[in-house]
GUSE-958859 format. One record per residue (C-alpha): residue in one letter; x, y, z. Coordinates in nm, 3 decimals, always signed. Example, Ala and Ser with C-alpha at 12.3 -4.5 7.8 and 13.67 -1.06 7.14 Angstrom:
BEGIN
<vexvex:A	x:+1.230	y:-0.450	z:+0.780>
<vexvex:S	x:+1.367	y:-0.106	z:+0.714>
% end
This chain:
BEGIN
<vexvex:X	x:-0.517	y:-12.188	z:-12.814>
<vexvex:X	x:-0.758	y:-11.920	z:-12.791>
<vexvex:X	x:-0.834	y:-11.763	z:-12.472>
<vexvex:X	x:-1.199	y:-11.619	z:-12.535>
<vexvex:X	x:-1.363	y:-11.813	z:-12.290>
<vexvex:X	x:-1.228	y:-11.616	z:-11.988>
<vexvex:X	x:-1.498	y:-11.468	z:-11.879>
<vexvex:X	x:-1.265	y:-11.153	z:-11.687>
<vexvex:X	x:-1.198	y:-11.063	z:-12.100>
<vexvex:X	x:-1.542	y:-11.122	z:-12.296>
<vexvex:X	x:-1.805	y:-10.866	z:-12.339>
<vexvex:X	x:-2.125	y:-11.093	z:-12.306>
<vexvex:X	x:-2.338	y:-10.777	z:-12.524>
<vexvex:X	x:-2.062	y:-10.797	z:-12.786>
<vexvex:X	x:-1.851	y:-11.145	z:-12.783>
<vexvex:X	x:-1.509	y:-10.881	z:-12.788>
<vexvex:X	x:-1.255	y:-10.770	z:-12.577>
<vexvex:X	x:-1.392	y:-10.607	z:-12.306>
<vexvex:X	x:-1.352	y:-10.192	z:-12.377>
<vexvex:X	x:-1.469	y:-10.041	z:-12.055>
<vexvex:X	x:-1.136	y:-9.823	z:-11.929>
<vexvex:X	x:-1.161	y:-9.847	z:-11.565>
<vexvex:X	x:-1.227	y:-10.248	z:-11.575>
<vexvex:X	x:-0.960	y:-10.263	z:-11.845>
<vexvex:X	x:-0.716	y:-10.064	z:-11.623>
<vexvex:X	x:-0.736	y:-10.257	z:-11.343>
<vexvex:X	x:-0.770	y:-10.593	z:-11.486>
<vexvex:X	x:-0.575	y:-10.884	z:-11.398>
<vexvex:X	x:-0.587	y:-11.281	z:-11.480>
<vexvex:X	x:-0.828	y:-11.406	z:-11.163>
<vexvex:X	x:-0.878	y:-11.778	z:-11.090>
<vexvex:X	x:-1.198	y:-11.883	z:-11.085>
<vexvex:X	x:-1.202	y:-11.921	z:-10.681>
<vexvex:X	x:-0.976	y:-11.576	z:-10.705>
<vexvex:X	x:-1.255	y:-11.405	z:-10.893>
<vexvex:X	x:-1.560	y:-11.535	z:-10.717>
<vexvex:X	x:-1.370	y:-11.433	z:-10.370>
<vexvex:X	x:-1.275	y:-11.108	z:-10.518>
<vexvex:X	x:-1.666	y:-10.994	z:-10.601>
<vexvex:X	x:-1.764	y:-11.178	z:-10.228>
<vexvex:X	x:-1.541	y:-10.924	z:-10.040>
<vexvex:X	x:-1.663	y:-10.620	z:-10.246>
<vexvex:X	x:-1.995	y:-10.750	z:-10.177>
<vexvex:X	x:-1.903	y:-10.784	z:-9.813>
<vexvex:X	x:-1.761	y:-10.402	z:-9.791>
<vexvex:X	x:-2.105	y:-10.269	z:-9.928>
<vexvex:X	x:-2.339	y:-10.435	z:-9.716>
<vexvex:X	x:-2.115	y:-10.362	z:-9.454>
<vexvex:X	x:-2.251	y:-10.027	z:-9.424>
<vexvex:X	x:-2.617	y:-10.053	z:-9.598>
<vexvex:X	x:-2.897	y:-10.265	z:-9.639>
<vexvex:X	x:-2.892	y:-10.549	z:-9.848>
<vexvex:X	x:-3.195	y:-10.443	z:-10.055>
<vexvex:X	x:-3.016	y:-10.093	z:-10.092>
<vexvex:X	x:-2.721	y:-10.201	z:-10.284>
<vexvex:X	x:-2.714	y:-10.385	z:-10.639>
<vexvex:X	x:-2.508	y:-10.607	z:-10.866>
<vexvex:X	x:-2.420	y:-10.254	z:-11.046>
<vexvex:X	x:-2.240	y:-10.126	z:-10.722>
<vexvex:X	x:-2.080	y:-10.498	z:-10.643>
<vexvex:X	x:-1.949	y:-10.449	z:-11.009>
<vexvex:X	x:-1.781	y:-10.114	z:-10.961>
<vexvex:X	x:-1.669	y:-10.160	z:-10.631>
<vexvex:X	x:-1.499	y:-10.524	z:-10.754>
<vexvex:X	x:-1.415	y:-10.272	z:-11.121>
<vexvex:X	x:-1.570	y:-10.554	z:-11.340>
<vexvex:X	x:-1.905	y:-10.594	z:-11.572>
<vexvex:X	x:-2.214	y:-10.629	z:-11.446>
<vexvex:X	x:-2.184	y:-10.942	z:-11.679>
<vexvex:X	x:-1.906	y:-11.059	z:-11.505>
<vexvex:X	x:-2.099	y:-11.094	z:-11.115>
<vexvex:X	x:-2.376	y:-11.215	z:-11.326>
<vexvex:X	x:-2.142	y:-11.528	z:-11.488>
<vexvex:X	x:-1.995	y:-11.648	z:-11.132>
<vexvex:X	x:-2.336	y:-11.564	z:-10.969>
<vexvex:X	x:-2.618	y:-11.656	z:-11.173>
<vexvex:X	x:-2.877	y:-11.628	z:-10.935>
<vexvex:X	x:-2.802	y:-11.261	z:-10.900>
<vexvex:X	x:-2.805	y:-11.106	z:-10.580>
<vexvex:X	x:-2.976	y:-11.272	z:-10.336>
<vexvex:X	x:-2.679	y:-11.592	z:-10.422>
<vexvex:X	x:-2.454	y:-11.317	z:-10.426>
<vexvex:X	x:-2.574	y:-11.255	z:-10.083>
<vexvex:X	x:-2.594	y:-11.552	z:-9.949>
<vexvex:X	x:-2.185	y:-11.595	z:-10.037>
<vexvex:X	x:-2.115	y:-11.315	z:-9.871>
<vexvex:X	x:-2.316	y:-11.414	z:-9.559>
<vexvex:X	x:-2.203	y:-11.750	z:-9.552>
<vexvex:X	x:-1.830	y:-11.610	z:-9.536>
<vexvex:X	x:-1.889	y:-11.370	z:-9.324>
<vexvex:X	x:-2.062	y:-11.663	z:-9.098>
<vexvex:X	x:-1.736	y:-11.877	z:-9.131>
<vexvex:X	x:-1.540	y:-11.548	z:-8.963>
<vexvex:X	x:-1.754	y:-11.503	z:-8.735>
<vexvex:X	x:-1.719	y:-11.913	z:-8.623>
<vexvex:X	x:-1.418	y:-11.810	z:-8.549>
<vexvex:X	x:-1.382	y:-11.581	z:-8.308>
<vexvex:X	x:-1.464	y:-11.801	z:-8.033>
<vexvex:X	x:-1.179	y:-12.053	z:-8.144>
<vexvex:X	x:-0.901	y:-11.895	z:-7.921>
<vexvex:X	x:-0.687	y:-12.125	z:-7.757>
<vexvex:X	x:-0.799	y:-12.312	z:-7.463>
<vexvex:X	x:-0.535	y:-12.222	z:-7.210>
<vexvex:X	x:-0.552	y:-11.969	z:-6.919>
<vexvex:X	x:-0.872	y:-11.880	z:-6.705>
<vexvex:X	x:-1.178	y:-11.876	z:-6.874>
<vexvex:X	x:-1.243	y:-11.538	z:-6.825>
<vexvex:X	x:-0.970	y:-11.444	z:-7.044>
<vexvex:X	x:-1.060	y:-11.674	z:-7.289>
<vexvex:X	x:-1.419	y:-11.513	z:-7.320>
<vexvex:X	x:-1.222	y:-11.151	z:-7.345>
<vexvex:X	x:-1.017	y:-11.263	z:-7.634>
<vexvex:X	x:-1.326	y:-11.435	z:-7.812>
<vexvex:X	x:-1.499	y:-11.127	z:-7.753>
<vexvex:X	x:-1.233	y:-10.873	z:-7.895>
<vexvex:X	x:-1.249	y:-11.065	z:-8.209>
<vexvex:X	x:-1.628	y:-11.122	z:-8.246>
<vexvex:X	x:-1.711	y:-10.694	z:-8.165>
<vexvex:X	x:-1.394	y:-10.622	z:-8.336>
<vexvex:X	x:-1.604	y:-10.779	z:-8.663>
<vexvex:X	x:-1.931	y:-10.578	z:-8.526>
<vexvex:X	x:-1.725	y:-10.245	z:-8.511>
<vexvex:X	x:-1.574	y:-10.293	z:-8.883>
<vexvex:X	x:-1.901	y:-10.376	z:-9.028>
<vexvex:X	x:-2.090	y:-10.112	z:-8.858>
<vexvex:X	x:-2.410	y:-10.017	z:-8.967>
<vexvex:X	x:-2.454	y:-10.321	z:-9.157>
<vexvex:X	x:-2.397	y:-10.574	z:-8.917>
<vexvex:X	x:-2.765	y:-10.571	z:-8.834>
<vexvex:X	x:-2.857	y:-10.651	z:-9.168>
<vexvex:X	x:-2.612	y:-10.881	z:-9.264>
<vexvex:X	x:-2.636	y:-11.093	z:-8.961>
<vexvex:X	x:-2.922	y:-11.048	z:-8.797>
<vexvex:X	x:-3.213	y:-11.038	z:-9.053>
<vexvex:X	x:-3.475	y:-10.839	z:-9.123>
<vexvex:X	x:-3.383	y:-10.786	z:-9.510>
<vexvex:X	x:-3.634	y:-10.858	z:-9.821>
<vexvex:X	x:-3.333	y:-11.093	z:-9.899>
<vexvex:X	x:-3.363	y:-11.299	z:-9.575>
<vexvex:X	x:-3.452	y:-11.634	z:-9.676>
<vexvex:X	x:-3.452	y:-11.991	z:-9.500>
<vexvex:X	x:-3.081	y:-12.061	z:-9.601>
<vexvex:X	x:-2.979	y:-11.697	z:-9.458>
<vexvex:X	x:-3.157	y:-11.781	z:-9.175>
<vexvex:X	x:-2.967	y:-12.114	z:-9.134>
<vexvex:X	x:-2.672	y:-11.948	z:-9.205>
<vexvex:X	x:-2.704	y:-11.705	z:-8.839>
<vexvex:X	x:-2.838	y:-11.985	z:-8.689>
<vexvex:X	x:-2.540	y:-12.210	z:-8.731>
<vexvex:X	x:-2.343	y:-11.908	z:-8.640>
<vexvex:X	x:-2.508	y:-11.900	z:-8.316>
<vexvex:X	x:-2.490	y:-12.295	z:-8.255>
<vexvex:X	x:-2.108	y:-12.301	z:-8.300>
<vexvex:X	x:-2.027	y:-11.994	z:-8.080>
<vexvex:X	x:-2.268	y:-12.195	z:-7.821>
<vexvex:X	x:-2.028	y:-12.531	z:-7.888>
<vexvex:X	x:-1.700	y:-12.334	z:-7.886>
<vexvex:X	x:-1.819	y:-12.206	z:-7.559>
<vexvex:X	x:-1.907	y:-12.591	z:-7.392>
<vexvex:X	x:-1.565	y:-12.692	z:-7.551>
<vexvex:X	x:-1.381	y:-12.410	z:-7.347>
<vexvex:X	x:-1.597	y:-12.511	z:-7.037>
<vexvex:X	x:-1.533	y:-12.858	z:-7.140>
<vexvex:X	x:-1.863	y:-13.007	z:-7.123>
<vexvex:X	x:-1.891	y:-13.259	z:-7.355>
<vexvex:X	x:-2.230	y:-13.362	z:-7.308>
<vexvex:X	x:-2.472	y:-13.038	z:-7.122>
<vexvex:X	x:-2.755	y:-13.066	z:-6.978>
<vexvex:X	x:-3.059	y:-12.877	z:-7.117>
<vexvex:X	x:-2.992	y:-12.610	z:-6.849>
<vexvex:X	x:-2.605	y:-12.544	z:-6.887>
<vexvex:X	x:-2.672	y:-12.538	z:-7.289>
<vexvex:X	x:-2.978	y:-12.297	z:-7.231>
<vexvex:X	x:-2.762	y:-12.085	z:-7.041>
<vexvex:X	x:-2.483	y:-12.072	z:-7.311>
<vexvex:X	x:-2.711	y:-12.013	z:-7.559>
<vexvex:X	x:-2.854	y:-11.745	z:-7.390>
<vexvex:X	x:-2.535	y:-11.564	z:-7.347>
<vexvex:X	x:-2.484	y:-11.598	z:-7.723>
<vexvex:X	x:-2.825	y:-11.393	z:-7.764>
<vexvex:X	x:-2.743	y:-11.148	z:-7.558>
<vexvex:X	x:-2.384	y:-11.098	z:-7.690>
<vexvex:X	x:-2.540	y:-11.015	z:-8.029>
<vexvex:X	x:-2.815	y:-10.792	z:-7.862>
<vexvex:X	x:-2.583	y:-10.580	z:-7.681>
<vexvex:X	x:-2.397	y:-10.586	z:-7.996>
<vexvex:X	x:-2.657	y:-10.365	z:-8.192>
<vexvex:X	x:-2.742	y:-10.170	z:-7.883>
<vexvex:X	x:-2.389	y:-10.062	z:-7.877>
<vexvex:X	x:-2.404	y:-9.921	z:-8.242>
<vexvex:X	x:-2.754	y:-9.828	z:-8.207>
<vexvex:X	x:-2.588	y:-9.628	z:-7.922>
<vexvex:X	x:-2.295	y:-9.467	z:-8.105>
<vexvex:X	x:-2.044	y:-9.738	z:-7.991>
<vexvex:X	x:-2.122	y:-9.594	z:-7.657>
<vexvex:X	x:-2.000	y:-9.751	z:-7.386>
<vexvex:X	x:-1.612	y:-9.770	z:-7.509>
<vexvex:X	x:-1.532	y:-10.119	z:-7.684>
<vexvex:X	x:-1.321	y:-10.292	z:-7.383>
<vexvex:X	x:-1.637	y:-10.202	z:-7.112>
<vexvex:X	x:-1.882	y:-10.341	z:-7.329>
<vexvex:X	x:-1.639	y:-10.668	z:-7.373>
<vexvex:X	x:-1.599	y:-10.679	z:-6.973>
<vexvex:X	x:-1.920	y:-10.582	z:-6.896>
<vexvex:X	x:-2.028	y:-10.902	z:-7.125>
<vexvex:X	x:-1.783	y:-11.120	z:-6.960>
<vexvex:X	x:-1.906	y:-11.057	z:-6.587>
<vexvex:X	x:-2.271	y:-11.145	z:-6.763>
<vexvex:X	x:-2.136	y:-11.505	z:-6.848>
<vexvex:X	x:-2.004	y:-11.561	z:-6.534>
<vexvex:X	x:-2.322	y:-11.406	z:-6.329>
<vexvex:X	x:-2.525	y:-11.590	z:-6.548>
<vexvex:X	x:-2.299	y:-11.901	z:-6.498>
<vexvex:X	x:-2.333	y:-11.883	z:-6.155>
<vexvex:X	x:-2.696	y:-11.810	z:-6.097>
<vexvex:X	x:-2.729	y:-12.134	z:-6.301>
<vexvex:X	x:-2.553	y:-12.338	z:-6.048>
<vexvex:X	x:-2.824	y:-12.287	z:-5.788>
<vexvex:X	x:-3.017	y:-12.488	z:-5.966>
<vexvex:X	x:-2.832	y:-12.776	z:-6.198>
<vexvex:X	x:-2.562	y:-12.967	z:-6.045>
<vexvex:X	x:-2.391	y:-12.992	z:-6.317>
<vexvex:X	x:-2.318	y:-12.685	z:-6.415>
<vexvex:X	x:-2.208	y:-12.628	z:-6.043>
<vexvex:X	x:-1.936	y:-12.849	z:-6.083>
<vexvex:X	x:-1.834	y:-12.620	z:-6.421>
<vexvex:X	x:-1.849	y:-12.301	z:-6.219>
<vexvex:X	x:-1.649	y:-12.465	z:-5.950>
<vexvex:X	x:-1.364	y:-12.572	z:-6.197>
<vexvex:X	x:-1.382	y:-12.278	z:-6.388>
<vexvex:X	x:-1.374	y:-12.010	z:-6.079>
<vexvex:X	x:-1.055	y:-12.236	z:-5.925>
<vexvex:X	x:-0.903	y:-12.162	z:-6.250>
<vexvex:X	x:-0.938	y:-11.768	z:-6.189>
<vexvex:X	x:-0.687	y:-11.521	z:-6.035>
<vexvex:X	x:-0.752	y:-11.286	z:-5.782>
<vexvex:X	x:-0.705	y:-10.967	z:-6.014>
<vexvex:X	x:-0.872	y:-11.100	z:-6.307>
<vexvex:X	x:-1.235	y:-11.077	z:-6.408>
<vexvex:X	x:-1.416	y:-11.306	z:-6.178>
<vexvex:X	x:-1.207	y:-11.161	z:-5.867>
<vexvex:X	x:-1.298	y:-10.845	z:-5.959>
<vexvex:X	x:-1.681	y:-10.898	z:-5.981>
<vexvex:X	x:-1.672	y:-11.069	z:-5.694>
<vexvex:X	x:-1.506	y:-10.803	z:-5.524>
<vexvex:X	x:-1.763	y:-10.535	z:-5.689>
<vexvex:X	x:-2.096	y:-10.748	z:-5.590>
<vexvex:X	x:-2.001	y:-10.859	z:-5.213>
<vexvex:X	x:-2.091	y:-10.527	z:-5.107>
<vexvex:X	x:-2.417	y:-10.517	z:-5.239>
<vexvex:X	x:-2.552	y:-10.868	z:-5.158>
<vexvex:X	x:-2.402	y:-10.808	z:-4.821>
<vexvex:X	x:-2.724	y:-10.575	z:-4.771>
<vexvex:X	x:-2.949	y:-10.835	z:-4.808>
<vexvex:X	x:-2.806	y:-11.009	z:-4.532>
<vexvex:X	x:-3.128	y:-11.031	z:-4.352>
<vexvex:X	x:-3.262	y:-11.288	z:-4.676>
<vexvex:X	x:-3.009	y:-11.548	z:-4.546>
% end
C-alpha cells in the first residue's frame, strides 16, 4: 500500500517526495499526536523568548525542520491555533506546579509549589509575559480563558493544601489574591533582571501568603481556624517561625496601639 498520504513526506506545491535537505535530513516517521506535539514545543521555545506577533509559522517550521505546509496541515487555523496549543500546554504545566504532595507544613509546601511555578517563569524568560499574561494581537477570549483557568486551579490547589473544602468569599479572595500577586512579582522579577536571587523572591512570596493569611483572620472566622491549623503545623526554624521572629520586633513598637 502506498504511503503518500503522510503528510511528514508530501510536498503540498508538488504532490512528491519532499526535496528540502535539512527537513529531509532530519526526518523521521512522527505519529500524528508525535508530530502535532513536536511543532507545539518548537512553538513553545520561540515564544518563549519573543512576542507572539513577532514570530511566524516560517520560524515554527524551521525550528520543528519541517514545511511550512506541514504546521499548516496539523494546524489549519495557522497561528493564532498554533498558539493557542502552545498556551493551552503550557497552561496544563503550569496547573501543575502547585500539585506537590500534601504532607509537611504548609510553608514548605508553598516553597516547593513555588520552585516549580518561577522555575517555569525563569526558563521562559522574556516571553512569559506574553505567553501568559496577555497583551498580544493574538490574545483572544479562549487565551484569555486559558490564564484564567490557570489562575482558578493554582487558587483550588491552594484551598486543597489548606484543606478548605468549601471557603468563604473572604478566605477564597485572599487566595486568589496571592495568586495575582505571585504572577506580578513574577514579571517584576524579570522586568528587574531576575533581581532579587530566585530562592528570596520564593521566600519573600511565601511570608506574603502567610501575612496575608493572617491579616485575614482578624476578620473571618473561618479562615482563623485555617491559620490556626496551619501555624500548629509549623516548626520553629521554618518559614512562619522565622517571620514571626523577624516582625515581633517591629510591631513591638507600636505597643502603645494595644
Amino acid at each position: 500500500m502506498s504511503n503518500s498520504r503522510a503528510p511528514q513526506e508530501l510536498n503540498p506545491r508538488s504532490g512528491g517526495t519532499r526535496r528540502d535537505p535539512v527537513a529531509r535530513g532530519s526526518y523521521r516517521r512522527l505519529s500524528v499526536e508525535e508530530r502535532r506535539a513536536q511543532l507545539i514545543t518548537a512553538a513553545l521555545g520561540l515564544f518563549a523568548h519573543s512576542a507572539p506577533e513577532d514570530i511566524s509559522l516560517d520560524d515554527v517550521a524551521a525550528a520543528a525542520e519541517v514545511s511550512r505546509p506541514l504546521v499548516y496541515r496539523y494546524f489549519p487555523g495557522g497561528k493564532q491555533q498554533l498558539y493557542e496549543a502552545a498556551l493551552r500546554s503550557a497552561a496544563d504545566e503550569l496547573e501543575l506546579c502547585f500539585a506537590v504532595p500534601r504532607t509537611g507544613p504548609l510553608t514548605h509546601r508553598l516553597a516547593a509549589a513555588l520552585d516549580r511555578y518561577l522555575a517555569f517563569v525563569d526558563e521562559h524568560d522574556a516571553g512569559f509575559s506574553a505567553l501568559l499574561q496577555g497583551g498580544s494581537v493574538v490574545e483572544t477570549s479562549r487565551t484569555g480563558a486559558i490564564v484564567d483557568e490557570v489562575r482558578r486551579a493554582a487558587a483550588d490547589q491552594i484551598l486543597t493544601h489548606l484543606q478548605v473544602p468549601e471557603p468563604g468569599p473572604r478566605l477564597r479572595m485572599m487566595v486568589r489574591t496571592w495568586i495575582t500577586a505571585v504572577e506580578a512579582a513574577s514579571l517584576i522579577w524579570l522586568d528587574e533582571g531576575k533581581r532579587p536571587p530566585v530562592d528570596e523572591l520564593r521566600d519573600w512570596l511565601v511570608d506574603h501568603f502567610v501575612a496575608m493569611l493572617t491579616a485575614t483572620s482578624a476578620s473571618d472566622e473561618q479562615t482563623a481556624r485555617v491559620t490556626r491549623a496551619a501555624l500548629a503545623m509549623e516548626l520553629p526554624d521554618g518559614a512562619a517561625g522565622r517571620l514571626a521572629r523577624a516582625v515581633l520586633p517591629v510591631v513591638s513598637d507600636a505597643a502603645h496601639l494595644l
